[in-house]
C-alpha positions in Angstrom: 70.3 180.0 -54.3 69.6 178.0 -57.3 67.1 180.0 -59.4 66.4 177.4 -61.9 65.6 175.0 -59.1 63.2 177.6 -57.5 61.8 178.6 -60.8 61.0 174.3 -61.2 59.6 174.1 -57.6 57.0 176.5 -58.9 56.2 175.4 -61.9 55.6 171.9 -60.2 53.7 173.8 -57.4 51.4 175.5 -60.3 51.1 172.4 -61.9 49.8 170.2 -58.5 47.4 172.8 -57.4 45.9 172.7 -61.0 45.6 169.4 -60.4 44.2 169.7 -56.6 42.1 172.2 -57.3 40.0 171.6 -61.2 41.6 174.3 -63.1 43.6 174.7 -65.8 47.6 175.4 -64.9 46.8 178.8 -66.9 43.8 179.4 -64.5 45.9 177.6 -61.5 48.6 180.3 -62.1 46.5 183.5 -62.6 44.7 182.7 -59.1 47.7 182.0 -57.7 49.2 185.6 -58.8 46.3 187.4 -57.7 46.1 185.9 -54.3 49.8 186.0 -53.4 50.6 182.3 -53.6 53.4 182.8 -56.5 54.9 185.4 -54.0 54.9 183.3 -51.4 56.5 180.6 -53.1 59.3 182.8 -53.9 59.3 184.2 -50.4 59.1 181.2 -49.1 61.1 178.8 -51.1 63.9 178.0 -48.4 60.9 176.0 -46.1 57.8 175.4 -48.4 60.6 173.1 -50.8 60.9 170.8 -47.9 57.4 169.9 -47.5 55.2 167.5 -49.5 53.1 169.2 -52.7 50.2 168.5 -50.4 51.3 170.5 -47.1 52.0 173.5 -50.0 49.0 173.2 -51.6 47.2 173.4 -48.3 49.6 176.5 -47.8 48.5 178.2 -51.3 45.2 177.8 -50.5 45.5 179.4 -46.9 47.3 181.9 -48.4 45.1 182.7 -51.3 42.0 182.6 -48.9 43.5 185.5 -46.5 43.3 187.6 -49.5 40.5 187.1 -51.4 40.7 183.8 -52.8 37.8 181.2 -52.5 39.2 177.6 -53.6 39.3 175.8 -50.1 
């Protein structure tokens, strides 16, 4: 697997839910850390890469929300 590529696909991934969501890409990034979406990103890379930014935002924010998160 390409590491660069993954490492772009999240970047871009921090970068649209910044942009989805009001915050920051600093603040976009720290939630996503402390929820688990930048580990399932990297988990997940093989499939979420596939979909649109929207279906992985969607995804982030499902994912965030089973752990504590509360953007919806």
């Amino acid at each position: 697997m390409d590491k660069r590529k993954e490492a772009d696909y999240i970047v871009a991934c921090i970068n649209e839910f910044s942009g989805a969501t009001g915050l920051t890409v600093l603040q976009a990034y720290r939630y996503l850390a402390t929820h688990g979406g930048i580990d399932f990103l990297v988990e997940h890379y093989d499939v979420e890469h596939m979909l649109s930014f929207d279906d992985a935002i969607e995804d982030l924010k499902a994912i965030s929300m089973q752990t504590g998160g509360r953007i919806e």
